[in-house]
Every structure is written in C-alpha cells, then in structure tokens.
Backbone bond lengths (Angstrom), bond angles and torsions (degrees), N, CA, C in turn:
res aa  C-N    CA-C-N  psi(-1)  N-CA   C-N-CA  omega(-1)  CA-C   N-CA-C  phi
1 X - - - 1.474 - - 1.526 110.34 -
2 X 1.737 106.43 -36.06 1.848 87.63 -163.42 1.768 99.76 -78.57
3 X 1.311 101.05 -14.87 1.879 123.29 -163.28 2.243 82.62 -60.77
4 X 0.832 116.68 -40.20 1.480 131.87 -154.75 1.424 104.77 -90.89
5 X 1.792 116.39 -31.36 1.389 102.55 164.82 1.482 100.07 -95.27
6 X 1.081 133.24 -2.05 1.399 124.23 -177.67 1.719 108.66 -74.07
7 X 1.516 102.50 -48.33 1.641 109.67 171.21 1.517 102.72 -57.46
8 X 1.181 130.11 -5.56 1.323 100.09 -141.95 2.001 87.50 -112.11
9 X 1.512 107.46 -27.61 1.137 98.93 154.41 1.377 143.05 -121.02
10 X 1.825 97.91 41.94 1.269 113.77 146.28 1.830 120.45 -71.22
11 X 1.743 89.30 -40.50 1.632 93.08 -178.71 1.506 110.64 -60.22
12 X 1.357 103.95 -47.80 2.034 116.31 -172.50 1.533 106.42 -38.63
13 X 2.004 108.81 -60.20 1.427 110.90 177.57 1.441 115.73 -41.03
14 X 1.518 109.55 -80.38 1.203 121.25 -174.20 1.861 123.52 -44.86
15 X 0.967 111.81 12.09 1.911 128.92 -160.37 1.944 78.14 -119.29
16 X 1.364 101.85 -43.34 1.882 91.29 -164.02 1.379 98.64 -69.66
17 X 1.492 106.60 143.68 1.551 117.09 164.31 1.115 106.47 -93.38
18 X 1.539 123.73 -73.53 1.156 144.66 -164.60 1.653 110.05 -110.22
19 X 1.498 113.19 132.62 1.294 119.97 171.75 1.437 118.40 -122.34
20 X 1.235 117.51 133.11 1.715 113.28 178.38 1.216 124.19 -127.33
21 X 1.020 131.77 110.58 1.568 143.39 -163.14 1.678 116.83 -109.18
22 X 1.127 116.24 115.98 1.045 122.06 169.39 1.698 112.34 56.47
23 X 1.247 117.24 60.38 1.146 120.70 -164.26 1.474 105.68 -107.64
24 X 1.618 120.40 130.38 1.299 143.03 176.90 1.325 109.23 -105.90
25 X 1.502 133.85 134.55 1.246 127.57 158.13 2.075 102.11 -122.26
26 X 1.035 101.16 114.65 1.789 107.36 165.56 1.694 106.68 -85.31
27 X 1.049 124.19 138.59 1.471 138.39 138.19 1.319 112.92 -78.13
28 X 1.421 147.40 92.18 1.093 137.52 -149.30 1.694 120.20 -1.13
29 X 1.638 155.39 -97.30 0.790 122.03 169.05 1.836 120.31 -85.94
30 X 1.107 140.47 -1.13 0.877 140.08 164.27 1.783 128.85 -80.13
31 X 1.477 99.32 134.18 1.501 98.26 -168.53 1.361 122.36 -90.03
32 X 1.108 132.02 134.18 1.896 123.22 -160.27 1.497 83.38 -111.28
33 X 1.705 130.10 -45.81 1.485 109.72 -173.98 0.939 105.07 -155.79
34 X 1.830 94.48 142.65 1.557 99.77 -150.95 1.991 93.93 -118.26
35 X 1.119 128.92 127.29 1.314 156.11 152.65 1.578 107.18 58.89
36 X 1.472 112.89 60.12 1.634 129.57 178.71 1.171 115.77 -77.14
37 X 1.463 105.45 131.08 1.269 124.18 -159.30 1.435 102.18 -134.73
38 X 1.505 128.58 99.03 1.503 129.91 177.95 1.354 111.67 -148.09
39 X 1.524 126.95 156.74 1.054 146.25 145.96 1.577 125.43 -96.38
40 X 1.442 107.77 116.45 1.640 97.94 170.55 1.271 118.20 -122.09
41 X 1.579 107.26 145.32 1.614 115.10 -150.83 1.478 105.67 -85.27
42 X 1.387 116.81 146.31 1.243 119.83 154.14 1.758 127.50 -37.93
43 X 1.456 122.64 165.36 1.463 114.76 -171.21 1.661 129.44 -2.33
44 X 1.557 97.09 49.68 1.561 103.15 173.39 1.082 103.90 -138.98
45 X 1.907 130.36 135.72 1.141 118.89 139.30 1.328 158.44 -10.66
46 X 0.959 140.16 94.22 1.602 121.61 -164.41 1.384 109.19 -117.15
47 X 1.113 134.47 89.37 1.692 134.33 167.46 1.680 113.26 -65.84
48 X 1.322 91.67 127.26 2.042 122.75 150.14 1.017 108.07 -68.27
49 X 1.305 130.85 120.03 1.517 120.09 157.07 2.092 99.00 -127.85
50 X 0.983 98.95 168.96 1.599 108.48 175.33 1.841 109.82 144.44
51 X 1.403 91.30 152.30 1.552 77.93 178.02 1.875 126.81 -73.70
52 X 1.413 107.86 -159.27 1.599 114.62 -134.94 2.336 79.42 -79.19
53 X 1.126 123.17 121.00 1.675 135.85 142.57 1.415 85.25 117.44
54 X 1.497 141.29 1.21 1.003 124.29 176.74 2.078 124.58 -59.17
55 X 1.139 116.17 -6.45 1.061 117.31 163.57 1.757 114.83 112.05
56 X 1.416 106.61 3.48 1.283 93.25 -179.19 1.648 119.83 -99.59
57 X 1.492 110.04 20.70 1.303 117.07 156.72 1.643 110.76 -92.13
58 X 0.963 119.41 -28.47 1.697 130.44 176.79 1.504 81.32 -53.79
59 X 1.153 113.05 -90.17 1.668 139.66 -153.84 2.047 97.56 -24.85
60 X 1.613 102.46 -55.08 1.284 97.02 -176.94 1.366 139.78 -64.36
61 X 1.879 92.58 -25.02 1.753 108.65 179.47 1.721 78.69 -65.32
62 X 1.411 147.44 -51.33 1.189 120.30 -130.76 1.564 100.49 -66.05
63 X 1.372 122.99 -24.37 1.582 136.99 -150.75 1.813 97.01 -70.36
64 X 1.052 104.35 -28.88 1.829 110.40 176.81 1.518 108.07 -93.82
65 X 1.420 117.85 -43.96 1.265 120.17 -167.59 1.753 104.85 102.86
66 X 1.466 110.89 30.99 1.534 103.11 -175.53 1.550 96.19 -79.91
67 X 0.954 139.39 -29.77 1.709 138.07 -146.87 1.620 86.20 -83.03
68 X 1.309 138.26 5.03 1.603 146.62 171.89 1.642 89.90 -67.23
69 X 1.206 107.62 -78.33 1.745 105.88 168.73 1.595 139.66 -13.95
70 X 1.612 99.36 -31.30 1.261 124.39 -179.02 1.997 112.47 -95.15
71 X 0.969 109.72 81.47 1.245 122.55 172.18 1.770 130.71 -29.77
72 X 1.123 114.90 -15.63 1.288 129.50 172.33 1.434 102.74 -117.60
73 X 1.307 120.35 -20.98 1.748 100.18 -173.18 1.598 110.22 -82.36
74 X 1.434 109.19 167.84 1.079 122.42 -132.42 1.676 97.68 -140.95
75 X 1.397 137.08 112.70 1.653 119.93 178.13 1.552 116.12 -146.14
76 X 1.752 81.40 122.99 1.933 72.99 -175.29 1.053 104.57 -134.81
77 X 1.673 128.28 179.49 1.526 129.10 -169.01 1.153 92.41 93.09
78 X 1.370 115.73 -173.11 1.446 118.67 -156.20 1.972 115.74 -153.26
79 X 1.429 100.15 108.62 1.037 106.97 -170.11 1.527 105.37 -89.94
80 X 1.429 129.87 132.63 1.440 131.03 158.67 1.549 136.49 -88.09
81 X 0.972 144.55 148.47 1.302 124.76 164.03 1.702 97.48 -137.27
82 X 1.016 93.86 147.30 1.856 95.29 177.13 1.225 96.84 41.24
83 X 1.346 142.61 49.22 1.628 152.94 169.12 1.765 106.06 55.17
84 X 1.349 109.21 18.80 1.456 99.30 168.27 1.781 106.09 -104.56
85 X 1.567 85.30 172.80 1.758 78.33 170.79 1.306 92.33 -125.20
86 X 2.029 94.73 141.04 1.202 109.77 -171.73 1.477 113.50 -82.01
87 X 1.560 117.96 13.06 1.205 112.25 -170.29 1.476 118.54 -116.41
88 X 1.921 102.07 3.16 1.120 116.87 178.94 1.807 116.26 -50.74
89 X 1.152 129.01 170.53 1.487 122.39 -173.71 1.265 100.33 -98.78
90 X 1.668 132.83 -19.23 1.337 99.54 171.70 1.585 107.41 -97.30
91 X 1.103 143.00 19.09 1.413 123.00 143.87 1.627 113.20 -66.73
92 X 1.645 98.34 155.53 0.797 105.13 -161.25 1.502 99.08 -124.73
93 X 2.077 116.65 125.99 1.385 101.35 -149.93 1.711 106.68 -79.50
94 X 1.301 133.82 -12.19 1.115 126.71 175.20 1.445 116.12 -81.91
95 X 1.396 125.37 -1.62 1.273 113.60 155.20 1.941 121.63 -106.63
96 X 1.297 100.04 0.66 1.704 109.15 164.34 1.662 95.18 -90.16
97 X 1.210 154.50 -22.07 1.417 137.74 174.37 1.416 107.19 -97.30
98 X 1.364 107.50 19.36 1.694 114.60 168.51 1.568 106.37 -85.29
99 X 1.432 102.49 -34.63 1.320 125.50 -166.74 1.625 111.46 -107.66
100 X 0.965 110.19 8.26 1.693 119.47 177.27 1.507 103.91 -165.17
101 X 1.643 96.02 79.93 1.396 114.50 172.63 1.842 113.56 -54.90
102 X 1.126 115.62 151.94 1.307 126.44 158.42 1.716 135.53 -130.71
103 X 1.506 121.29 128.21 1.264 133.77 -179.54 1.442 115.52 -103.26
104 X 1.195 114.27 127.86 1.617 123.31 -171.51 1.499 121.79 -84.54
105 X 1.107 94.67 156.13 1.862 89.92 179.07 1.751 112.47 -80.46
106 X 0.929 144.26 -10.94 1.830 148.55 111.13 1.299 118.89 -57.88
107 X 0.847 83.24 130.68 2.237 83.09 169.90 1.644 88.05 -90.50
108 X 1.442 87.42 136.64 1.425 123.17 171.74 1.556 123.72 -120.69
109 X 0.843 117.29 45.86 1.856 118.88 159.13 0.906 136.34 -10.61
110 X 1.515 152.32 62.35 1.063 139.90 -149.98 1.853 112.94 -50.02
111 X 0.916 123.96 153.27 1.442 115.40 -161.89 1.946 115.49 -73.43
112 X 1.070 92.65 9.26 2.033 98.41 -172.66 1.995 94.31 -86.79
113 X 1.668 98.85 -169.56 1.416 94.79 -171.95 1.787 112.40 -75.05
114 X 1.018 121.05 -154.03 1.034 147.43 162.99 1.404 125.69 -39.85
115 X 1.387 88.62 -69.22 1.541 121.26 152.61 1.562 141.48 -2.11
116 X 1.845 71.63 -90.73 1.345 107.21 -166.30 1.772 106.67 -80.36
117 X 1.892 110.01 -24.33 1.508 106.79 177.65 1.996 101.26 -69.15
118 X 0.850 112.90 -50.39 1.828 98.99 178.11 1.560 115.33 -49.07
119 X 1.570 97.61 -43.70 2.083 87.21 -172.93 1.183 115.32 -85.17
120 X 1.539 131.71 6.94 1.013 129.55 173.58 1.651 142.81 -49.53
121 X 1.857 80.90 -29.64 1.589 94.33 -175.55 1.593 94.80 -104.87
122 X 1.345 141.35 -14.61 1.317 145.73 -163.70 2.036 89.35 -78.91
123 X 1.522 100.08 -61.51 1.301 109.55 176.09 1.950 120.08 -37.96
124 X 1.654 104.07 -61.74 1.275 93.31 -178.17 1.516 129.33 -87.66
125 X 1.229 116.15 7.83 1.403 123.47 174.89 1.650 90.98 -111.33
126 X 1.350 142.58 36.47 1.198 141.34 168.01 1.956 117.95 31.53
127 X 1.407 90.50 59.36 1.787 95.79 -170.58 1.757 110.22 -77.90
128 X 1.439 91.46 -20.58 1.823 101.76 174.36 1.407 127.93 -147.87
129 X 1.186 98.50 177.89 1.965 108.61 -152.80 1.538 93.29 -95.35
130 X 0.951 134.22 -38.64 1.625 124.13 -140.06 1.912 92.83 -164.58
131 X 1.508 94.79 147.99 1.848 94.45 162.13 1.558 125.23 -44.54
132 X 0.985 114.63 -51.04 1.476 106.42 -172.50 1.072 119.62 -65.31
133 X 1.839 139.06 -35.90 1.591 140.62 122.65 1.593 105.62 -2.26
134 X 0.991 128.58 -78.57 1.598 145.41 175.21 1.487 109.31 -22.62
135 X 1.455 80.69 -89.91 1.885 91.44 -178.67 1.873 116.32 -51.91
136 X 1.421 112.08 -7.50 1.799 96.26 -177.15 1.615 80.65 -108.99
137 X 1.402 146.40 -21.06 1.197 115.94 164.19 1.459 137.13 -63.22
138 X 1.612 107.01 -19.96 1.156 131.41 143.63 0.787 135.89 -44.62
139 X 1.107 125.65 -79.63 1.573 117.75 158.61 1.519 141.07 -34.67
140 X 1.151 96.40 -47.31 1.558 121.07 -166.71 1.744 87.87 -81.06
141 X 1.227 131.18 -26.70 1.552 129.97 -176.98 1.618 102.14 -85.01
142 X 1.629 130.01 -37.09 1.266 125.40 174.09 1.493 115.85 -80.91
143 X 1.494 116.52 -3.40 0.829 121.58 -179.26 1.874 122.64 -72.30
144 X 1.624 95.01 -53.88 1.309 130.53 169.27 1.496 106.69 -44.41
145 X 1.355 118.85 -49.11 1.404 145.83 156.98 1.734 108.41 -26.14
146 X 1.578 107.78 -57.30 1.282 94.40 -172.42 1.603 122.49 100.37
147 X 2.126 98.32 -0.09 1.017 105.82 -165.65 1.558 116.00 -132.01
148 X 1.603 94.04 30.97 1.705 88.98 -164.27 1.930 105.15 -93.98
149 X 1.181 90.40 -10.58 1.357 103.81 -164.51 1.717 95.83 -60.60
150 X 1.801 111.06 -50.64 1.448 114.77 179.88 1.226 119.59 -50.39
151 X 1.663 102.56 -46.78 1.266 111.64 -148.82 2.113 116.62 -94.25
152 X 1.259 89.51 -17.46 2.073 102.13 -172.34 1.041 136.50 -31.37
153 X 1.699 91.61 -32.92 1.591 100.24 175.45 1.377 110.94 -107.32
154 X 1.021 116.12 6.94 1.599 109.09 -169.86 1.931 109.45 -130.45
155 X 1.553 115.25 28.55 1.132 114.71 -173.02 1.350 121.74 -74.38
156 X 1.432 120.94 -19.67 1.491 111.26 146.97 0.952 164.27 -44.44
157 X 1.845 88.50 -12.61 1.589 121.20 -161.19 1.795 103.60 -93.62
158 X 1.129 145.63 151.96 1.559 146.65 -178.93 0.985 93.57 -57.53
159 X 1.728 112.40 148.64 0.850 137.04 -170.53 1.772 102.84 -86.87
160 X 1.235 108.13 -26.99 1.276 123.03 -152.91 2.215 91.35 -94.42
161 X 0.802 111.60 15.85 1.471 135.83 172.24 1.381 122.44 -89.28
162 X 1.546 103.77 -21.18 1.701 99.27 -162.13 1.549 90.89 -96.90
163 X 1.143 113.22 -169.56 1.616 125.18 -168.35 1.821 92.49 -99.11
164 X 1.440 109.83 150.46 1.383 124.95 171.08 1.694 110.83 -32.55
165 X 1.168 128.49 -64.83 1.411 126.09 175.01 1.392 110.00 -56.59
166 X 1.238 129.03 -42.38 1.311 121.87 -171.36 2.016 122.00 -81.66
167 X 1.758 95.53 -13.63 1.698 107.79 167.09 1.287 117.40 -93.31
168 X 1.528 101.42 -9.42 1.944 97.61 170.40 1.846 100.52 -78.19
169 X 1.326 93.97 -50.70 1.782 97.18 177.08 1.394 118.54 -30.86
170 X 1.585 94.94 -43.88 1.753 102.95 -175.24 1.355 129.37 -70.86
171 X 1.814 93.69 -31.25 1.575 107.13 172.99 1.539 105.29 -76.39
172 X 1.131 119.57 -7.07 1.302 115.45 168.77 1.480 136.22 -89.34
173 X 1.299 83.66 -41.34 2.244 99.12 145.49 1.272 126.22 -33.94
174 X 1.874 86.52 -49.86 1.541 90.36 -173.52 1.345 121.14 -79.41
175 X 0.881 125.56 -17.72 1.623 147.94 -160.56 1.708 111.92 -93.97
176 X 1.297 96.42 -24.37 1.534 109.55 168.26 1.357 125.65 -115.74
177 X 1.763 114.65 30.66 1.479 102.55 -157.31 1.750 76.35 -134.50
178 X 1.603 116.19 -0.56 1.988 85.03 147.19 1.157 109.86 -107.70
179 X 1.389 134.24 36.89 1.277 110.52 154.70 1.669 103.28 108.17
180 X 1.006 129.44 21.56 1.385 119.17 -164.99 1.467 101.65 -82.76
181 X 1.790 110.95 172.96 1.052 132.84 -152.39 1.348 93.82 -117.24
182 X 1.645 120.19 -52.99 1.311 131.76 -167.38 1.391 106.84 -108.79
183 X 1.143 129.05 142.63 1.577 117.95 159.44 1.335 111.58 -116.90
184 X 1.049 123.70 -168.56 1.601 124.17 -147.55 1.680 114.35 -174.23
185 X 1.560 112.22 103.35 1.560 96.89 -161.15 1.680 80.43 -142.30
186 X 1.588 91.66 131.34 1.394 120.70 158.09 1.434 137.08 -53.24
187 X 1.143 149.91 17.07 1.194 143.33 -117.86 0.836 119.95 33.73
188 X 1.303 138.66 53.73 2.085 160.81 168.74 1.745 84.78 -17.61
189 X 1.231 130.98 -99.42 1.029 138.06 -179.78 1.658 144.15 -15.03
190 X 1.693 96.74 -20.47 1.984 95.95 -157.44 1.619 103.71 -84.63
191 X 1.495 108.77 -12.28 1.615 110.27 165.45 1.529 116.58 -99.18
192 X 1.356 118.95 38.85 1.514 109.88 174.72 1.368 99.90 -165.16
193 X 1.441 97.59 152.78 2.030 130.09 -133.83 1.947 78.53 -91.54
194 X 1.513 114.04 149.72 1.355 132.00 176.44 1.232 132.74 -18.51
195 X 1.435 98.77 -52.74 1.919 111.87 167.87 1.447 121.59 -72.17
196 X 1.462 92.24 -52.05 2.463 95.06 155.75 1.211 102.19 -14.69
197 X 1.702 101.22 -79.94 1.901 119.12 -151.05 1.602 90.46 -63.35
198 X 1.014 117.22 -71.95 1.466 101.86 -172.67 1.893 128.13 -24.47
199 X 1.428 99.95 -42.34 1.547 120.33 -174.12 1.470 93.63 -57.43
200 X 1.615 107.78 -72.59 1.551 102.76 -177.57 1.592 139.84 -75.34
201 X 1.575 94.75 1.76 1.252 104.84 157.19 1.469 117.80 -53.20
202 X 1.667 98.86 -57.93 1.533 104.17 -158.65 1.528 105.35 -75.00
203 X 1.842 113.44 -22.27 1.364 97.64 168.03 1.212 131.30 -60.94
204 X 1.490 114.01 -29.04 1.017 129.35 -158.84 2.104 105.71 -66.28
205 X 1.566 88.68 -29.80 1.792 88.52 -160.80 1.678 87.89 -97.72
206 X 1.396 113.57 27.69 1.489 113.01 172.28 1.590 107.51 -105.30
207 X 1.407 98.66 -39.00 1.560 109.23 -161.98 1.931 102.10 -85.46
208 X 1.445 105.61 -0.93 1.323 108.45 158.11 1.331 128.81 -45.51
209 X 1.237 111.30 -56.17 1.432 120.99 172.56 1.840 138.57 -40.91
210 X 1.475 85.60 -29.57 1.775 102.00 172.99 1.445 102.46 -108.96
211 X 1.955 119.00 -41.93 1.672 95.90 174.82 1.082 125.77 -115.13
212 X 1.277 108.17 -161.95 1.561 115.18 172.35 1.596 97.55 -109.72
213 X 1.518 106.28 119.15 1.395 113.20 -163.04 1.769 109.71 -124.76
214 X 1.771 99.98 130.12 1.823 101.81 -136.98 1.909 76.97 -112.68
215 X 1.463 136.50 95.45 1.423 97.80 159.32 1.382 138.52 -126.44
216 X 1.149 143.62 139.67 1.197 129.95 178.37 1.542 138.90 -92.65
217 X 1.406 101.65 127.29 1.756 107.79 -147.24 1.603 100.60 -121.09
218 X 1.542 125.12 143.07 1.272 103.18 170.23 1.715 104.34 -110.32
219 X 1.849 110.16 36.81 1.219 113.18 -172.37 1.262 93.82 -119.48
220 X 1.512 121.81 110.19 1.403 131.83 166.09 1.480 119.51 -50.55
221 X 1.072 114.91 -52.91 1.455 130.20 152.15 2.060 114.95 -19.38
222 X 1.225 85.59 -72.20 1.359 90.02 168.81 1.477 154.63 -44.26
223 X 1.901 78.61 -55.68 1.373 105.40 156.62 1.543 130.22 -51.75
224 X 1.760 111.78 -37.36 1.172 127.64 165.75 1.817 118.95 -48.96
225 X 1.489 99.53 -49.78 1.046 104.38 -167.66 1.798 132.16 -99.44
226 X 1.973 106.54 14.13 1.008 107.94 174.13 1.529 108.44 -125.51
227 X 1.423 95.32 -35.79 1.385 103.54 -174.39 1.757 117.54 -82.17
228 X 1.420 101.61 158.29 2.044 103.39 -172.42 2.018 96.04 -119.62
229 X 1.674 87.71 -3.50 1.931 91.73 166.69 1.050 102.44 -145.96
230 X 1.539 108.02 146.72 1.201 105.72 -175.21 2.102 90.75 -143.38
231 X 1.627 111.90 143.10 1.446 137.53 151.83 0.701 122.49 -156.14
232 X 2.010 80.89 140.93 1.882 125.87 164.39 0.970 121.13 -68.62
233 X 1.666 101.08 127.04 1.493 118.25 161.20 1.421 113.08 -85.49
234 X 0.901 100.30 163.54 1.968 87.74 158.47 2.082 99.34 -170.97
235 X 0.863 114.19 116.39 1.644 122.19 -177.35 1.625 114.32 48.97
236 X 1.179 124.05 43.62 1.611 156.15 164.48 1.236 92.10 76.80
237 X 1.834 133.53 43.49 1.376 112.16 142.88 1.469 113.22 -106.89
238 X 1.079 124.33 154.11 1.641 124.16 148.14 1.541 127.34 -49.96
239 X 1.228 134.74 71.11 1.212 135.35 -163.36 1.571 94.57 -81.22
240 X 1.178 172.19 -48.10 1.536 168.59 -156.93 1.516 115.30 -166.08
241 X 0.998 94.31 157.91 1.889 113.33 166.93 1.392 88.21 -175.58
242 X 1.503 96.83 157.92 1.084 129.74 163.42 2.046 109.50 156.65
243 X 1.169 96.68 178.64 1.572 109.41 -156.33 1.708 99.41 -45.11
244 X 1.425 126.20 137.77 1.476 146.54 -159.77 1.660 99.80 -67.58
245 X 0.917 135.61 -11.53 1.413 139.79 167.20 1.160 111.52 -88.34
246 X 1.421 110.66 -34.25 2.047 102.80 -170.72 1.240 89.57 -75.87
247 X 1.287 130.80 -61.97 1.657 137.87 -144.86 1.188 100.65 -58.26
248 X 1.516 126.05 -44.50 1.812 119.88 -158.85 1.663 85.72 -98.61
249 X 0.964 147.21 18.29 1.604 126.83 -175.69 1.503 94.29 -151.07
250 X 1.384 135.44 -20.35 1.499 128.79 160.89 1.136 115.87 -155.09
251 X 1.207 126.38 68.21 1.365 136.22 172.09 1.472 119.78 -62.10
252 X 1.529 130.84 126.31 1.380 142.05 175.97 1.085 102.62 -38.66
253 X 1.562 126.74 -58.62 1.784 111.71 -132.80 1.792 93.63 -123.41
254 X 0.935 80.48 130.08 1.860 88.22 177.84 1.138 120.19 -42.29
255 X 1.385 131.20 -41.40 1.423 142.69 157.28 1.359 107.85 -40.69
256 X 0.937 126.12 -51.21 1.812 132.47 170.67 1.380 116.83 -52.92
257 X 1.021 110.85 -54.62 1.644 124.72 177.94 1.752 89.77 -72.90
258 X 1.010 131.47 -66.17 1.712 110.27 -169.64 1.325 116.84 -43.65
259 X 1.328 107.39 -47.58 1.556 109.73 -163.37 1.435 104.29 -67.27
260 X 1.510 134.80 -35.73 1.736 135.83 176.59 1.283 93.38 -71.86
261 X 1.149 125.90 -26.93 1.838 95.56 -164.48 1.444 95.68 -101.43
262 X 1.467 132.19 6.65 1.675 138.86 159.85 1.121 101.65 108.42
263 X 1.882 130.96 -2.82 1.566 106.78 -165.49 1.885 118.96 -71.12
264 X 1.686 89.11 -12.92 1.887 93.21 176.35 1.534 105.24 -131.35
265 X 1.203 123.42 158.01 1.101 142.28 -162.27 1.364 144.70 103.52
C-alpha cells in the first residue's frame, strides 16, 4: 500500500509543470493578486475563467515573466517550473519565453512573410545551423498549426494577408516553432468569427499532446470544451480549480457556483 502511494506521488510530481506558491502581484500600490496557490499539469489544458480585472490575465503574463515589461508591477512568491524558479536572477527571461511560448488575444503578425513570422524566433535564439534546419522547423511548426495546407504555396506572401482565423494559426506556428514547453494563450479566440474558434479550438486539444497548455477564456462554454482543468479567479484571488467536470457541475465554493450559473460577473 505505502509502495502504491509512493508511485502514486511520483506520478502527481512528475504530471506538475508549473508550481506557484504564494504568489503576489502589486501594480505599484494596488494589488491585482493576492496569495496564489496552483499547480499546472503537464500535457493538459488548463483554463482561467472569472470575470473582466479579476486577475487571471496578470496571473498568466507572470508564467513568462511578461509583467517584467511593466514598470510598476511588482511579483513575489515563488513560481517553479521543472522545480526551478523562473524568477530566479540568473535566468534569463528571453530564454524562459523561448520555452513558454505565448498567443495573444489579437493575432498580431509581425509584418514580414509567412515565412519569415515562424523563423523568427528559431533564428534569434540560434535553434539552427543552416537553411534547410530552418525550413523543416518551419514547416513542421505550420504544420502543428493546422495551417500548412492553406498556406505552402504562398509563404512569401504577408502574413498579415491571411484572414483573422488563419493569423491566430500563424501566431501559433510561431509560438511553437522554438520549441516551447508551455504555451500561453490570451483568450486566442475573442477576435475571431465561429468557424476561427472552432479551428483553434480543435487545434488547441491537438497541441495538448506535446504541451502544457495554460488558457484564459471569458467563454465558459469554451472552457468546458477544451480544457480537462479548469481555475477561478474572482477579484485577484484563486478561489478553486480542480478537474473541468467537478468545477462546472459541483463546484466547492459558492462563489464558483454563482459565477457559472451567472449570478456574478
């Protein structure tokens, strides 16, 4: 028996990607999140849901270290990934967002071709030796995408050319073509028309398989239907998580249950 809980949280560890302990975020004097406490699993979805400043867009910049950008913000407690902390001073944050890609809530294209938006990040973090290295990370990254089929013959062409569903795809190429561990999506979806979301829905529960995929949605709906975890924010605390079936069909904390059945938010 103890041989059986011992395996059992060998498996639990090794399932965690990311751990966050006691996590504070300040806006200079104002507090966005107050004392977060989560685990997020390896090759599983994990949905944010809560309503609009509750903090679980803060929470995600922290997972890259984008809120560094933000000159007044403020982050303490201690986040792990692979048992390091990403907030230690000798990491270095442009090579931890090599490894914890991010997708925006606009697709943003950088303005070059097709191309050139996937190898961009392969190029400056030096992921290869020679063109032909290049072009199969390319590929093999628009592929993953879901989008090479559109795009194969026409990769010279701007990126900023394709239709709204088809430039989130791309930012998603791009976002997975150095290699990341984690990905990281903004509400991917709230700028693109029914069939879009659908597209990157289904990519989304594809690209499960290689990451650990973090996103934040303010579509319950959604959340239902990509993610296998799902956590509530609610006024920058962590009020619940746990597995995407318990939360929307028996959620612990009354606050949880209000906000799905619409009485807050």
């Amino acid at each position: 028996m103890n041989d059986m809980r011992t395996l059992e949280r060998i498996v639990n560890s090794e399932a965690i990607k990311i751990s966050a302990r006691n996590v504070q975020v300040h806006y200079g004097t104002t507090q966005a999140i107050k004392d977060l406490n989560v685990d997020i699993l390896d090759k599983t979805v994990t949905a944010f849901i809560g309503p609009s400043g509750c903090g679980k867009s803060t929470f995600l910049r922290c997972l890259n270290r984008m809120n560094d950008t933000i000159e007044s913000c403020r982050v303490t407690g201690q986040i792990m990934m692979d048992g390091a902390n990403i907030y230690d001073p000798r990491i270095d944050p442009v090579q931890l967002r090599a490894r914890v890609g991010m997708v925006f809530q606009k697709p943003n294209p950088f303005p070059k071709s097709i191309y050139d938006n996937v190898a961009y990040g392969p190029k400056i973090h030096g992921l290869t030796r020679n063109k032909a290295e290049l072009d199969e990370i390319v590929e093999t990254s628009i592929r993953k995408a879901a989008l090479w089929n559109e795009v194969k013959d026409r990769l010279q062409s701007p990126g900023t050319g394709l239709s709204g569903g088809q430039q989130q795809r791309l930012c998603i190429a791009r976002a997975i073509a150095t290699g990341p561990e984690v990905l990281l999506m903004d509400e991917p979806c709230s700028a693109l028309d029914p069939i879009a979301t659908a597209q990157v829905e289904e990519l989304i529960d594809e690209l499960r398989a290689q990451f650990s995929v973090v996103i934040v949605t303010h579509s319950m709906q959604q959340a239902a239907r990509v993610s296998q975890r799902t956590a509530f924010f609610h006024l920058g605390s962590l009020v619940e998580t746990g597995e995407t079936g318990q939360i929307f069909t028996s959620p612990k904390d009354p606050r949880t249950e209000a906000y799905i059945t619409g009485r807050i938010g």
